[in-house]
C-alpha positions in Angstrom: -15.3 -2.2 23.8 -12.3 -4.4 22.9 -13.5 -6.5 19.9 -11.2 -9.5 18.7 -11.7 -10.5 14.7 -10.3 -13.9 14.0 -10.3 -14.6 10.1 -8.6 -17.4 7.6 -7.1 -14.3 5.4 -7.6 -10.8 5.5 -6.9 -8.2 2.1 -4.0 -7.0 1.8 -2.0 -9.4 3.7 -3.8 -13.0 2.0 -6.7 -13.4 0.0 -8.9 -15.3 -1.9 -12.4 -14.0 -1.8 -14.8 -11.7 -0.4 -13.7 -12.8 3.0 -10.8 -11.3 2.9 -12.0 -7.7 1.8 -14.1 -7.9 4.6 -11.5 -8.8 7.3 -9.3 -6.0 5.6 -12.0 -3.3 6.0 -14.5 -4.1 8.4 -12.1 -4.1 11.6 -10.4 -1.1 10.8 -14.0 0.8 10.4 -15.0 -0.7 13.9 -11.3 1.0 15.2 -11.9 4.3 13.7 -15.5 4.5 15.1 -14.5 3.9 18.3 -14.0 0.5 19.2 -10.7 -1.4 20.1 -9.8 -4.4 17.2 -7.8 -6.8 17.5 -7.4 -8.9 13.9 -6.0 -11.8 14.5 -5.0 -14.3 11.2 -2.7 -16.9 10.3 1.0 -15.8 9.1 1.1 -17.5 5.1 4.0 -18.0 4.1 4.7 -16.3 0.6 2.8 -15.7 -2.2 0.0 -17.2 -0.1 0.4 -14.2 2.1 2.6 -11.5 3.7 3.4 -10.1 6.9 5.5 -6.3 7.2 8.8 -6.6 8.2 7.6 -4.2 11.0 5.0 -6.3 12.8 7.2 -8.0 16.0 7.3 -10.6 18.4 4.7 -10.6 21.1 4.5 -13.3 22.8 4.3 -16.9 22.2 2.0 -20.3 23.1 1.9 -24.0 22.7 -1.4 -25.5 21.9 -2.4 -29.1 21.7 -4.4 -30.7 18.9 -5.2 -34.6 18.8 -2.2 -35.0 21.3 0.6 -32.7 19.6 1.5 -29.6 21.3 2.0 -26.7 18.6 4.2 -24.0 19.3 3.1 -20.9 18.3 4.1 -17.3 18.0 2.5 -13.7 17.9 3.7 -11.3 15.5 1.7 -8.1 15.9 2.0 -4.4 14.2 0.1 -1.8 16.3 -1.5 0.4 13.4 -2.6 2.8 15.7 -4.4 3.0 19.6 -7.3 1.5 18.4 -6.5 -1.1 15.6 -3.2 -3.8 15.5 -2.8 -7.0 13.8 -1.9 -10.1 15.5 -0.2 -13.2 12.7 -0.4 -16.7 14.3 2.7 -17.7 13.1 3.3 -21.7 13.0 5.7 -23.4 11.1 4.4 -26.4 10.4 0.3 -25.4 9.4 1.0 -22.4 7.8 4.3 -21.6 5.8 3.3 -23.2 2.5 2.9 -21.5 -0.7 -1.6 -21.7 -0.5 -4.3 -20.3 1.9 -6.0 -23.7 1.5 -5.1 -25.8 -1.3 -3.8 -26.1 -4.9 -6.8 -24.7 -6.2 -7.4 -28.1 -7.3 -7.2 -30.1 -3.8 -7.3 -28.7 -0.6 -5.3 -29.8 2.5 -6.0 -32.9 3.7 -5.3 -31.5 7.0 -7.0 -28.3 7.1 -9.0 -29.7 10.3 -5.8 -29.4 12.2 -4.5 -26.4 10.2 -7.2 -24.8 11.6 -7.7 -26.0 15.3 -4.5 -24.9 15.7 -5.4 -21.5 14.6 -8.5 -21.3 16.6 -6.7 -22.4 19.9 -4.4 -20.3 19.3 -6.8 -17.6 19.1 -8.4 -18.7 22.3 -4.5 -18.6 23.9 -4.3 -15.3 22.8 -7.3 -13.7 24.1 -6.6 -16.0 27.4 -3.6 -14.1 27.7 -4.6 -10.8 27.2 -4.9 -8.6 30.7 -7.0 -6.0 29.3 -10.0 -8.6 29.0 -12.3 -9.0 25.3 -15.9 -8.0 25.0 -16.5 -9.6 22.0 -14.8 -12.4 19.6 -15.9 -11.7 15.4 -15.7 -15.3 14.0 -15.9 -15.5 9.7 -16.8 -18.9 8.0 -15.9 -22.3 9.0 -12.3 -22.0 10.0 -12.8 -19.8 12.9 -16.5 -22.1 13.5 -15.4 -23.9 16.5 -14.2 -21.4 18.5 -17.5 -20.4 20.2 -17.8 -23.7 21.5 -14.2 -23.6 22.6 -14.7 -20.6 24.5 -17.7 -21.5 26.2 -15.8 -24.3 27.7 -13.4 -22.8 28.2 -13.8 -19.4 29.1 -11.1 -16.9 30.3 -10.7 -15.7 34.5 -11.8 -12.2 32.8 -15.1 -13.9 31.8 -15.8 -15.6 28.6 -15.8 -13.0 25.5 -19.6 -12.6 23.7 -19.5 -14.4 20.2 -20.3 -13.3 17.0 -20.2 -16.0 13.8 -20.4 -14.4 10.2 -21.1 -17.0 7.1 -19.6 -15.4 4.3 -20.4 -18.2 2.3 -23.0 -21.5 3.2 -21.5 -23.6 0.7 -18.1 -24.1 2.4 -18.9 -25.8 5.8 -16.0 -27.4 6.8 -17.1 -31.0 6.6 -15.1 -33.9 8.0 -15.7 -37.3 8.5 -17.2 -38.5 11.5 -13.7 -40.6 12.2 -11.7 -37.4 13.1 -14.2 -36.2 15.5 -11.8 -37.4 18.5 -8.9 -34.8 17.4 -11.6 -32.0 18.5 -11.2 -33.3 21.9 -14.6 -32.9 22.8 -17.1 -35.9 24.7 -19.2 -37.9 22.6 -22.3 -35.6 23.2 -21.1 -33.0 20.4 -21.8 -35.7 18.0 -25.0 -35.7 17.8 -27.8 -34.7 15.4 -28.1 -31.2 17.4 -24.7 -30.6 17.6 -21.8 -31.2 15.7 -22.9 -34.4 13.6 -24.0 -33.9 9.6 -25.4 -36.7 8.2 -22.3 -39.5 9.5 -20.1 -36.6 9.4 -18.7 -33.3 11.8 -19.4 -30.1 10.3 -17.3 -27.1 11.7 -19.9 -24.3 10.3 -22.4 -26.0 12.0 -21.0 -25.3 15.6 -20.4 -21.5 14.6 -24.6 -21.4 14.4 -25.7 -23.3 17.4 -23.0 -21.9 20.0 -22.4 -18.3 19.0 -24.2 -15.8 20.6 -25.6 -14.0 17.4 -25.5 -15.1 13.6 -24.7 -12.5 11.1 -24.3 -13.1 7.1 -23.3 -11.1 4.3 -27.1 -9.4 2.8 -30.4 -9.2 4.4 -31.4 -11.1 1.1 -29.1 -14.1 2.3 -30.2 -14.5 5.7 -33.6 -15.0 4.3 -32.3 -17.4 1.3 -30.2 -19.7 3.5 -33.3 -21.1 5.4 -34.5 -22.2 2.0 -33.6 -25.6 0.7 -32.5 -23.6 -2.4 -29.7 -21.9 -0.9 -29.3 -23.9 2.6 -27.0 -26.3 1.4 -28.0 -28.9 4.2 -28.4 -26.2 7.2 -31.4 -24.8 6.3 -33.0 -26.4 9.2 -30.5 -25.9 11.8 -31.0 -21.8 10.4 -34.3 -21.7 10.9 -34.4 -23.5 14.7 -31.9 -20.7 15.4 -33.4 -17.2 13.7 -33.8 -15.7 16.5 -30.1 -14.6 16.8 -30.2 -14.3 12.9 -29.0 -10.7 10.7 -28.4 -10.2 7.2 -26.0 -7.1 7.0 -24.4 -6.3 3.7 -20.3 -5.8 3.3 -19.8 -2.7 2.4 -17.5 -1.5 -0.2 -13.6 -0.3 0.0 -13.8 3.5 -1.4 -10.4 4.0 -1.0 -9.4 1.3 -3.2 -11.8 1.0 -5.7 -13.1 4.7 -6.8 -12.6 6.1 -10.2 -11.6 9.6 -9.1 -8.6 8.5 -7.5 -8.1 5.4 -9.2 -4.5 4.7 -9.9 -4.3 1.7 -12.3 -6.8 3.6 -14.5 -5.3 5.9 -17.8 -7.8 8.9 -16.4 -9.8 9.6 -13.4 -13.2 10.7 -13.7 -16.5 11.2 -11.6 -20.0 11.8 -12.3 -19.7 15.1 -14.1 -17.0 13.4 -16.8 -18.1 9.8 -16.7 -18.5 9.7 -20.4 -15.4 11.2 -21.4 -13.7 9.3 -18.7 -14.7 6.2 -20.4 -13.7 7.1 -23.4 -10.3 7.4 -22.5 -10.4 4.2 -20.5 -11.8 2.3 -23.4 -9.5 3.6 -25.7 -6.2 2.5 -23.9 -7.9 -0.6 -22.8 -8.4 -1.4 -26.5 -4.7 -0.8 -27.1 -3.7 -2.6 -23.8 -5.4 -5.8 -25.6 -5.4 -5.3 -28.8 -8.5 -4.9 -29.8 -9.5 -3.3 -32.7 -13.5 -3.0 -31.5 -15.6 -0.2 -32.5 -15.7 2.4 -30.2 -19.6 2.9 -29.6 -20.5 -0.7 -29.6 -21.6 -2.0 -26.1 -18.9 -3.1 -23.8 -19.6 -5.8 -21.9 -17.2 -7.2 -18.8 -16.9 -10.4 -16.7 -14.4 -10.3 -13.4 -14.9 -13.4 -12.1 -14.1 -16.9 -10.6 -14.8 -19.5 -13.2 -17.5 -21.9 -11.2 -20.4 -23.0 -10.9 -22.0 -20.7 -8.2 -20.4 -17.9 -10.3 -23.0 -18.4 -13.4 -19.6 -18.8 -15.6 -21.4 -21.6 -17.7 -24.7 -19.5 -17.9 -22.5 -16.2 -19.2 -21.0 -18.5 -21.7 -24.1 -19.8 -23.4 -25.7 -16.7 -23.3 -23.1 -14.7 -25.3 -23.5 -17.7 -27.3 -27.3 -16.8 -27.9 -26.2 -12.8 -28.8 -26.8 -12.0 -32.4 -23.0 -10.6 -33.7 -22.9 -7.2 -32.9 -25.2 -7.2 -29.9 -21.7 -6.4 -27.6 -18.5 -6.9 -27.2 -17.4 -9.0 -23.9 -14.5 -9.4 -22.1 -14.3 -11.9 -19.8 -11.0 -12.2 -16.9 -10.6 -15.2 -14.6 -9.6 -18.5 -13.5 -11.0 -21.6 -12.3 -12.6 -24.8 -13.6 -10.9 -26.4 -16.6 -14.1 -27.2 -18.0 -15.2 -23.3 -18.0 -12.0 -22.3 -18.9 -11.9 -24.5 -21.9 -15.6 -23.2 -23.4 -14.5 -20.2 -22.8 -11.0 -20.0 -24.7 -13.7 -22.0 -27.6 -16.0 -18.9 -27.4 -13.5 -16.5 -27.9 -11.8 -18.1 -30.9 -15.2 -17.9 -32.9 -16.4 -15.1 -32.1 -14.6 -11.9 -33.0 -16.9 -9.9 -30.3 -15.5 -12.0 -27.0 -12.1 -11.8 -25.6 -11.2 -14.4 -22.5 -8.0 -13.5 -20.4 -7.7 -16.5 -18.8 -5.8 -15.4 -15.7 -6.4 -12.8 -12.3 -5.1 -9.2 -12.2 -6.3 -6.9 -9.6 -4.8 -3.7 -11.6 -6.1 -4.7 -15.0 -10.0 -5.3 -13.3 -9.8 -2.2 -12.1 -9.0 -0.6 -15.8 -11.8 -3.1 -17.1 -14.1 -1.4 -15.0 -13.3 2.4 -16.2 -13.8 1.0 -19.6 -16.7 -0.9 -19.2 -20.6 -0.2 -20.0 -21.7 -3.0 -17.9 -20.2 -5.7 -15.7 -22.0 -9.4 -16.1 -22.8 -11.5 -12.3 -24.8 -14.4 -13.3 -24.1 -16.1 -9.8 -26.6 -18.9 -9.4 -26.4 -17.5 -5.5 -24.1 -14.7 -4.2 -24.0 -14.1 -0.6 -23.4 -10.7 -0.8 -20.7 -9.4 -3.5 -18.6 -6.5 -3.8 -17.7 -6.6 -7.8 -21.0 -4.8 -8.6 -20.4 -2.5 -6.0 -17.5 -1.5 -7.7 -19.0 -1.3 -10.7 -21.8 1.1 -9.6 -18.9 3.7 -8.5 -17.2 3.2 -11.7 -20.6 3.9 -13.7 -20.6 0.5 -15.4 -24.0 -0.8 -15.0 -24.7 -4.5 -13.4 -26.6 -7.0 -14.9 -26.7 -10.1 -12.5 -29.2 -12.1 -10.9 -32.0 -11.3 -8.5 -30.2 -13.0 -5.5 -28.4 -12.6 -2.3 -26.5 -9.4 -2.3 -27.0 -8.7 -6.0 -31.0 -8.0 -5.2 -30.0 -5.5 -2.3 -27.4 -3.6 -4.5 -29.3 -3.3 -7.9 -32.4 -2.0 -8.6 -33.3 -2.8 -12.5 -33.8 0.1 -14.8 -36.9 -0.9 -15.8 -38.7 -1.8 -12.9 -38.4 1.5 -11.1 -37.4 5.4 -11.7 -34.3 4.4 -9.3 -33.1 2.1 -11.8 -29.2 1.6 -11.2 -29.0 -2.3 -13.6 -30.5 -4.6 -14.7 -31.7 -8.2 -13.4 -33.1 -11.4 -14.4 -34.5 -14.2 -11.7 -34.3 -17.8 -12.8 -30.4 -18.7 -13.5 -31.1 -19.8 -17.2 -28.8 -18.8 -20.6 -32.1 -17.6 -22.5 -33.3 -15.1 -19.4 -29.9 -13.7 -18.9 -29.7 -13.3 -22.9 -32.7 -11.2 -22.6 -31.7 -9.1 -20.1 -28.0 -8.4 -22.1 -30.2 -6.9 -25.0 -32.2 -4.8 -22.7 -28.9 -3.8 -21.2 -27.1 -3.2 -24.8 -30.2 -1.2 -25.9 -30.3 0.9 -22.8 -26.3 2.2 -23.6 -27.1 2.4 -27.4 -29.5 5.6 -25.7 -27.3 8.3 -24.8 -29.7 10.2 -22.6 -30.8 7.0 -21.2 -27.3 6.1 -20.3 -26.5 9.1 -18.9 -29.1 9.1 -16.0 -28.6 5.3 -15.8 -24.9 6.0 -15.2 -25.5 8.9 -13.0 -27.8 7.1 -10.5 -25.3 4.2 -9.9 -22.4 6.4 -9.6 -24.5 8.2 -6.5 -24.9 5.1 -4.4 -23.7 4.8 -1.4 -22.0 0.9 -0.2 -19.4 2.0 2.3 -18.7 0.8 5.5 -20.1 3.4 7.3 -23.6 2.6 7.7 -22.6 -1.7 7.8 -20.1 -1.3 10.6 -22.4 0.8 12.8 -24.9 -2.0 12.5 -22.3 -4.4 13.9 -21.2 -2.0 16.3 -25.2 -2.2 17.3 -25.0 -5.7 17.3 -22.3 -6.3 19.6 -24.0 -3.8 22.2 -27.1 -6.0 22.2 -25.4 -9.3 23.1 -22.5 -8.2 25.8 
């Protein structure tokens, strides 16, 4: 089975989210259980992304958007029989110094950006003599490329089509004006097609012209038919349920594991997880510092400052904390607003320390020294931080949503207990559940079993990927 995986970004060559974990792990997981993968992503320029000076020159293409003709080339680095990477290389679309935007703004053309990319995916697997069996689409950039393929399907016979949402809230809507640059007649801009309310939605065409659906949780794929979490699609979800799964992203062990761990002062595992800690905390207090007591509750945030993320509820809960309760670090980036309460918080309170900024070493070394890791997402697809946090020992307390519900089983509401959760996205609830949380480590015995059963779970990719692989049986 030859299986082509077309993403935006893919970890560690760009990256901005959970997408790009995924499109980093998931195809090489498919390669070493037997499939053939093909990734195929655009080639960012730098620091937006990277390509090895290894990967070459294999072959080249000139597709047309709105009129222009686009010349393209395919750099690809064979990783090994089974697995290579091809980067869509394009001049004009993608050498600039962001995946999408500013962080502020995106593109104002990131339609064409990404038609290009999509056609040139569909060159690419044209070209290919060996033939595809399957074409892995992720999110709203690769969303059009079903319908592209149905109509235009290779001699070899047209590839069956997969569409993953990673995330329902970024659809890929434009207005209705630019509909022509598609190239498509008139009767994809309808109501049951590619029309949303005056305008064209890209994510929309990934659900009605795949061949199967997939998202990130089990919990999801049952959320996004709700007007809660459908963000406009919920109906369009439900007419098509049928080709419908929630699997759940698994988690990269190779990266993010404490007993090999190298941006950590001391590796541990379950039999040294408190002494591991320790040592963690310790130089953590001196990386920062941070002159905090060494059995008070630490507390840790990794996270995109937003609104989905629950930033604003994390902030006025700690508000809520009696001094004392914990201490709280909290390390990201994102809306000014946030970022401003934030950097307030901190300066009043002795307790909370902000880092307004992104480091991938330094969240790993807040998660060796960490008692529990805060996720008040108002919804979260799936999520991979408390994942992480499970291996590391350092107990979640998030919100019974999404991914977080099918990851963390609260300490209290069964002998399994691996976190703690809270259900309605309010300061006061999640302020609750924090002194639960802080109690629960001020018992050592408590802690200890608590720590031990999240250490033993299992998120790797093995038992996700074989569900795709099942998936992608069913529908050739």
């Amino acid at each position: 089975m030859h299986v082509v995986f077309a993403a935006s970004e893919a970890a560690p060559w760009s990256k901005s989210g959970g997408l790009g974990d995924v499109a980093g792990a998931l195809p090489r997981r498919l390669a070493a259980d037997g499939a053939t993968v093909t990734l195929i992503i655009p080639d960012y320029a730098p620091p937006a992304g990277s390509r090895p000076d290894e990967a070459e020159i294999s072959g080249a293409a000139r597709v047309e958007v709105d009129g222009v003709h686009y010349p393209v080339t395919f750099y690809t680095l064979k990783e090994s029989t089974r697995f290579r990477i091809v980067w869509v290389h394009q001049d004009l679309m993608f050498q600039r110094p962001f995946l999408y935007g500013d962080g502020v703004l995106p593109y104002p053309d990131n339609l064409f950006r990404f038609l290009v990319f999509q056609h040139a995916v569909e060159a690419w697997i044209h070209s290919h003599r060996g033939g595809v069996d399957i074409a892995h689409l992720n999110d709203w950039q690769t969303a059009l490329l079903p319908l592209i393929l149905r109509r235009n399907p290779p001699r070899r016979g047209r590839p069956a089509t997969v569409f993953t949402i990673h995330n329902l809230g970024y659809q890929g809507i434009f207005p209705g004006r630019l509909f022509p640059v598609l190239g498509l007649p008139n009767e994809y801009f309808t109501p049951d097609t590619l029309e949303f309310f005056g305008d064209m939605n890209s994510l929309k065409g990934g659900i009605i012209y795949s061949d199967a659906i997939t998202t990130v949780s089990p919990t999801y794929a049952g959320e996004i038919m709700e007007p809660e979490f459908g963000a406009g699609l919920e109906g369009v979800l439900r007419r098509y349920r049928h080709k419908l799964t929630g699997i759940l992203n698994g988690a990269d062990y190779a990266t993010w594991d404490p007993g090999g761990d190298p941006h950590i002062e001391r590796n541990y595992g379950a039999k040294d997880v408190r002494e591991g800690k320790a040592a963690n905390r310790t130089a953590l207090m001196s990386e920062l510092g941070l002159n905090w007591p060494q059995d008070s509750p630490l507390a840790v945030a990794i996270t995109r400052l937003a609104h989905q993320k629950g930033a604003d509820i994390m902030a006025r809960a700690l508000e809520r904390l009696a001094p004392g309760t914990l201490r709280a670090i909290i390390l990201g980036t994102g809306d000014a607003i946030l970022e401003a309460r934030l950097t307030r918080l901190a300066a009043r309170n002795p307790g909370i320390c902000f880092i307004p900024r992104f480091s991938e070493a330094l969240a790993h070394r807040l998660q060796a020294a960490a008692d529990l890791f805060l996720m008040p997402s108002r919804y979260e697809p799936c999520g991979l931080a408390q994942m992480y946090a499970l291996r590391y020992g350092t107990l979640p307390v998030v919100r019974r949503t999404g991914g977080l519900a099918d990851t963390v089983v609260d300490a209290e509401a069964a002998p399994g207990g691996t976190g703690f959760l809270f259900s309605r996205p309010r300061p006061t609830d999640f302020a609750r559940t924090l002194i639960r949380a802080a109690r629960a480590v001020g018992d050592p015995a408590r802690l200890s079993g608590l720590r031990a059963r999240a250490m033993e779970q299992d998120f790797s990719w093995n038992r996700s990927a074989g569900q795709y692989a099942r998936l992608y049986e069913s529908i050739i």
